[in-house]
Structures are given as structure tokens and as C-alpha cells.
N, C-alpha and C positions, 0 to 999 in steps of 0.2 A: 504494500500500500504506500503511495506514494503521498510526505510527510504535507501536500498543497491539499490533496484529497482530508485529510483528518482536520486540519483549522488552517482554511483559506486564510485568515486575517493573521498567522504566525509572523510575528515580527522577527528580523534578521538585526543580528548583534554582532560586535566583535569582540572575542576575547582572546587575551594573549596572541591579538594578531590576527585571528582568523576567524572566518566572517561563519554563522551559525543560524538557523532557524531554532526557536527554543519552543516547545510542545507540552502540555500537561499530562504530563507520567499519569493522571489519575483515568484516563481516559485510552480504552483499547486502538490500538492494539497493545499497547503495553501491560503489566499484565502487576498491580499492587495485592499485596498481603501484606500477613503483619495484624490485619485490622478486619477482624470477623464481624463486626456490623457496619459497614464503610459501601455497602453496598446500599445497604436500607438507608442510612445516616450521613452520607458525604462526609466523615469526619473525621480526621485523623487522631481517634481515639482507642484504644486497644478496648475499651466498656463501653457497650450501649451507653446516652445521656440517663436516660431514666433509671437505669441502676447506681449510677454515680452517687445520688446524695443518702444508697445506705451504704456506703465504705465508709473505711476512717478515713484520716482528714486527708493522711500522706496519701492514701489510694484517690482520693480524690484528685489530689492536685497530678501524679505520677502517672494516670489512666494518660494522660495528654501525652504525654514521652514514647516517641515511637521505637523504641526497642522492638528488635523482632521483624522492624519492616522493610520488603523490598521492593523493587521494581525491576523487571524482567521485564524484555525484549530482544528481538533479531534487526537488524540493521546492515546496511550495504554503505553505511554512512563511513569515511576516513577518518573521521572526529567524531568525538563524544565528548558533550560536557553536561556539568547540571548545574543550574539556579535554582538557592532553595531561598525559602522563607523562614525566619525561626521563630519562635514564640516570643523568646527574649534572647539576648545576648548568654553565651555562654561559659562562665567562668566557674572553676571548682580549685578546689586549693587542692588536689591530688591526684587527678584525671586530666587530660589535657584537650584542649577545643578538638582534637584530631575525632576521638575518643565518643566527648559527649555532645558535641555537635555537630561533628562532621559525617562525610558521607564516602565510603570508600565502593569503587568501581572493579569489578573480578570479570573477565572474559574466559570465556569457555562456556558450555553446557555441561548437565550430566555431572558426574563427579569429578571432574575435568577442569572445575572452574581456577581460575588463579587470578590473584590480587595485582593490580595495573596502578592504582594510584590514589590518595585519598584529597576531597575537595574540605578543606579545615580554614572555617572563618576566621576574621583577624580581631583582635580586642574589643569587645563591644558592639561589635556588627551583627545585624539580625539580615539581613539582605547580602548574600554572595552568589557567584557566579565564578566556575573553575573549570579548565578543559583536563579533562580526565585523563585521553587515550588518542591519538594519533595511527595513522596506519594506511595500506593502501588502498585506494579506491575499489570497488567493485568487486568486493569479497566479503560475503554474506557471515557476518559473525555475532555469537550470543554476550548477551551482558547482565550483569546481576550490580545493580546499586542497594546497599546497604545504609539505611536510613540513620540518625544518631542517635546515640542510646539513652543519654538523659536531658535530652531538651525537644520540645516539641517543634513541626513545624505548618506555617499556612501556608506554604504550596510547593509545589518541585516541578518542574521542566526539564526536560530531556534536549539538549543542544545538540543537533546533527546539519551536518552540509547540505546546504538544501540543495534540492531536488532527488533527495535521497531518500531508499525507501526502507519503512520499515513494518515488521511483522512479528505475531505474535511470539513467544518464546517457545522452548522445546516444554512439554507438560512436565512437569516432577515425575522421578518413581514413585514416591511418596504425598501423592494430590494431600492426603488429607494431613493437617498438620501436625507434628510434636508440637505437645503443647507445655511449656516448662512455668512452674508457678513456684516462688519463691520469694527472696529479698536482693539488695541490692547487688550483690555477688551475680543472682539469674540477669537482673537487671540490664549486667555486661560494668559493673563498675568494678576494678578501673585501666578497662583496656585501653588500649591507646587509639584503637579505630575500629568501628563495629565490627567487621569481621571477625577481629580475634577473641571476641568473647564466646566464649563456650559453646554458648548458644546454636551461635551459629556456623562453628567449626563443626559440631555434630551432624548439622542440617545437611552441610554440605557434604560431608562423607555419605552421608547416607542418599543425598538427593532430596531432601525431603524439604516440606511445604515449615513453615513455621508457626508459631503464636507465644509469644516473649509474657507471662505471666507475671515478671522480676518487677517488686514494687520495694524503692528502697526502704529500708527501715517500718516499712507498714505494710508486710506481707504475715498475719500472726491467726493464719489458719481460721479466720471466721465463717460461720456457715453462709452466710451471706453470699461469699463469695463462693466457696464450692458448689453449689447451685448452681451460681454465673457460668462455673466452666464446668458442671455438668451438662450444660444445658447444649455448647458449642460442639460441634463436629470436630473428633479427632484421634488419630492412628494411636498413638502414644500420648500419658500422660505423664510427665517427669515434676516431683515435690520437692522443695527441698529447703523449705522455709524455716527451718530451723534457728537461724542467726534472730528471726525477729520473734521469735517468742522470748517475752521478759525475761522467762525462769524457764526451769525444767519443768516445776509443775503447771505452766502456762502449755507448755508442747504436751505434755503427758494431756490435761484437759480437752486439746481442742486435736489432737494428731489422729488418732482411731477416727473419732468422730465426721472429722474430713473427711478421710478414706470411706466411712459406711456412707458418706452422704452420694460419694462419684459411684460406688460400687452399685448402689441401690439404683441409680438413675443409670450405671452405662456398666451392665452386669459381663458385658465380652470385652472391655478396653484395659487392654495391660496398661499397669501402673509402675511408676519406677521411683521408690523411695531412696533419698539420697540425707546423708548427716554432713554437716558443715564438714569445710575443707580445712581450715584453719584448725587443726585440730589441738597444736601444742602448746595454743595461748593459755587454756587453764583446762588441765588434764581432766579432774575431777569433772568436774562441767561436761565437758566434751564426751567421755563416757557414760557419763548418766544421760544425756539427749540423745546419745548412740542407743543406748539400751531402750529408752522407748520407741523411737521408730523401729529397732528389731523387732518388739515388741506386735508391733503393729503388724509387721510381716507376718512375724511367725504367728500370729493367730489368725491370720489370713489363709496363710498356708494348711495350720490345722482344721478349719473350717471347710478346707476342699477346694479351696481357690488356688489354682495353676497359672493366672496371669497376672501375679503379684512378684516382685523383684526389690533386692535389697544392696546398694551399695553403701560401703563403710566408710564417713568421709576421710579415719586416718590414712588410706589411701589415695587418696585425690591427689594430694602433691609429690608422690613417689615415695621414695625412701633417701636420696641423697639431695643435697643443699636443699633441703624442705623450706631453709627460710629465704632462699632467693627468690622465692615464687611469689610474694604480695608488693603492693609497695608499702602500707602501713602496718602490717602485722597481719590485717584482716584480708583486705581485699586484693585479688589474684592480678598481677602486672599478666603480661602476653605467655609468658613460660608458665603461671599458675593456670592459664588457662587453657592453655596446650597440655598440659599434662590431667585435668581434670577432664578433659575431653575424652583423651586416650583412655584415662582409668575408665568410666562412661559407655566408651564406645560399645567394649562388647555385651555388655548388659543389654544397652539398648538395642544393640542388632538383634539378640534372642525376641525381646520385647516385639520387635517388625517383624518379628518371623511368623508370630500367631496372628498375623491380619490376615 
């Protein structure tokens, strides 16, 4: 489809020199996720509005944070860039704008994809425009844009060489999404560019569709919400909300409880229970919140349920330099999160295999 046919009125711009049409990713052929009522709602929101005002406050404001989101399509275009719009500027004292509000570009299809270049706004900017990827004319190739993990935003355009066409993307293996719910670690805090968070390092091993669950500091297992993502279409569900429960006996109250509430409403959906990564900050801690989400397995399991799975988070950061993997003790830099992927992966392959 040729990019005149999709919006006559696409205005040509230059960046870094070269002259571009810029196109709204929200509109086919291209092809957004990330955002399971975006259909119904036009909004780049990971929650329905109306569910919004029974979360707590952090879900509230963090439902806006498009973690988890991409944009997919095929192009004949020699340039690729993206203009986004951001909710607010984006600064963090231990994440970097690459990270939490940028937007990183992978080419390839299939499990094939590879990382081209990140579009990372400059101090206080909510409006940017960045040419991603260069290349030769009139060779038809796929692209994956990876949205930013902890800033939301009002809009995204796709910059291609006009009169160049472009087409739907290759479908996923995995149409229906992993769906990961958790705190700010799911989040993707604090990679350095969406890509490298866990999340989506899985996704793409596997091929799979997405749904970014990660609410920082305000993921603490309410039924409210398990409901919300019982109610949504999906291959795999991955928990691992641990960090935000207050206490132990916070996780112990609400962790079963979660699980009977997705089991009851989505009785064939493997579930993949996971304990914080960070394990050697405070031992005691760490084992007592291990033992009740075992807990939770293991009477899953003795009950007769076969698509229940349990990973231990003292595993998550390997067995050597455990502590070069965060940047503040907690949260997983690009190596904590390559390695919690890895530990992850074969759980979750078993997991894909009962669909």
C-alpha cells in the first residue's frame, strides 16, 4: 500500500537531512499492541478508562505508561524514523530518557529481529523526531518499534520516503499475548531502552504478541485487578508482583487469592509464578515470599492443576557477579535482565507448549 493511498494530507519533513512522509502508526497497515482496549478506546492506555478509578492511585497514574507497546510493519521505504509525542518530559534519577522514554527500532521478522537504533529525547522535550535506520531502496523489510517504558505518549508517526510502500507485518507465532503483571522491575525499570527489558526479550524469543502488566510500586495483587486481566485474551500469564506487596503477610493474603480468581475465570491458561530477582538484599524476606508463592504452586499442583509453573527468583540473576546485574541494588540494568530472561525462558517455552 502505497504510504499517499493511507493519508493523502501526510506532510513531508526533514530530519537529519532527509526528506520523510510521517504516518500515524495507530492506523493499518501498521499493526499496534501493547494496548488491549485501544481498539474500543483510541487510547494509549494498557486499562480500559472505566476500570481506572478502582486501582490505587500508582495504577492509576502508570495504566498511561506504554510499556509492552509496539508497532509493527513491512516497508520498501530506505529510511525509517519516528515522531513521538510524550505525556510529559522525561526524567528519572536512575533510568535514562533512552530507557523511559525512548523508543528503540529492531528489523527482522520472526525470531530474527535485531536492535538498529534507539530514538531518546533530549532534556525536557515532550515532542521528538529521530531517523532510526537507513538502507537500500526497494527491499521489502520488517520492523518492530518498541514504545517507552515509563512515560506515556499522544501520538507516534512512522517517517518513510515517500512514495514508498508499506504493509502489514509478518503475524506473530504467538497472536495471542504473554501477559506479564507485576511491579516496577515487569515495568522494564531500569533498562536502558525498551527492548532490553525482560519483557520483551522473552517476546521476542518466543515470537510472541505482548501485554506489559508492570505497575511500579503499585502492583500488590488486588482482586480488582485480577479480574481486569482475567477478563483479557491470553497465551500465557506471567506474576511476579512480589516487590510490591508491603510484607510477607501482604503476598501471603492477596497471592492464592489472585491465582483462584484467573484460575476460576480462565480454567486452561498456564500461569507462570515468579519471586523477586533481587534476592540477597534481605535473605530472611526473600525466602519467606519464596515460600508462599511455592506455596501457591504447590497447592495448585496438588489440586490436579498441570498448567501451573514455578520459578525461584534466587535464580534470576545467575550464580556469578549477582551484584553487577541492578543499578541500585533492586532494579535489573540490561545484564539483570538478560539473565532473568534466560533463567524465564524455559519455563515459559513449557508454558507455550500447552496452547
Amino acid at each position: 500500500m502505497a504510504i499517499e493511498s493511507i493519508d493523502p494530507n501526510f506532510r513531508l519533513e526533514s530530519v537529519d537531512g532527509q526528506e520523510l512522509a510521517f504516518l500515524d502508526a495507530t492506523l493499518p497497515p501498521f499493526h499496534l499492541t501493547g494496548f488491549p482496549f485501544f481498539a474500543q478506546e483510541k487510547e494509549f492506555c494498557r486499562l480500559p478508562k472505566a476500570e481506572i478509578p478502582a486501582m490505587n492511585s500508582g495504577v492509576q497514574g502508570l495504566a498511561w505508561h506504554t510499556a509492552g507497546g509496539m508497532v509493527r510493519f513491512r516497508t520498501d521505504s530506505p529510511r525509517v524514523a519516528v515522531r513521538l509525542e510524550l505525556r510529559a518530559p522525561g526524567e528519572m534519577n536512575h533510568m535514562p530518557r533512552s530507557g523511559s522514554s525512548g523508543c528503540d527500532l529492531y528489523l527482522g521478522a520472526g525470531t530474527n529481529k535485531r536492535f538498529r537504533k534507539t530514538a531518546i529525547p533530549g532534556p525536557g522535550v515532550k515532542e521528538f523526531a529521530s531517523l532510526l535506520w537507513t538502507g537500500k531502496a526497494g527491499e521489502w523489510r520488517e520492523f518492530t518499534l518498541n514504545l517507552p517504558l515509563y512515560n506515556g505518549i499522544r501520538s507516534i508517526r512512522v517517517g518513510l520516503a515517500p512514495k514508498s510502500e508499506v504493509a502489514a507485518p509478518t503475524p506473530f507465532a504467538v497472536e495471542q499475548p504473554i501477559l506479564f503483571y507485576g511491579s516496577s522491575i515487569t515495568q522494564g525499570g531500569c533498562a536502558s531502552r525498551p527492548g532490553n527489558a525482560y519483557t520483551h526479550i522473552l517476546a521476542r524469543w518466543f515470537d510472541a504478541n505482548l501485554v506489559n502488566y508492570g505497575f511500579s510500586g503499585s502492583a500488590r495483587g488486588e482482586q480488582e485487578m485480577a479480574k481486569l486481566i482475567a477478563s483479557i485474551p491470553q497465551s500465557v500469564m506471567v506474576y511476579d508482583y512480589d516487590h510490591n506487596a508491603p510484607n510477607a503477610d501482604h503476598l501471603a493474603a492477596t497471592h492464592a487469592a489472585f491465582f483462584a480468581t484467573i484460575r476460576a475465570a480462565l480454567p486452561k491458561l498456564p500461569v507462570v509464578m515468579v519471586s523477586r530477582p533481587d534476592f540477597d538484599n534481605n535473605l530472611a524476606d526473600s525466602r519467606a515470599r519464596r515460600d508462599i508463592i511455592k506455596l501457591t504452586f504447590e497447592q495448585a499442583k496438588a489440586a490436579g492443576d498441570r498448567r501451573v509453573f514455578f520459578v525461584d527468583g534466587e535464580t534470576l540473576f545467575g550464580t556469578s557477579d549477582r551484584d553487577a546485574c541492578t543499578v541500585d541494588g533492586c532494579h535489573p540494568n540490561d545484564l539483570g535482565f538478560m539473565r532473568m530472561a534466560e533463567a524465564i525462558k524455559a519455563t515459559l517455552g513449557r508454558a507455550l507448549a500447552m496452547q
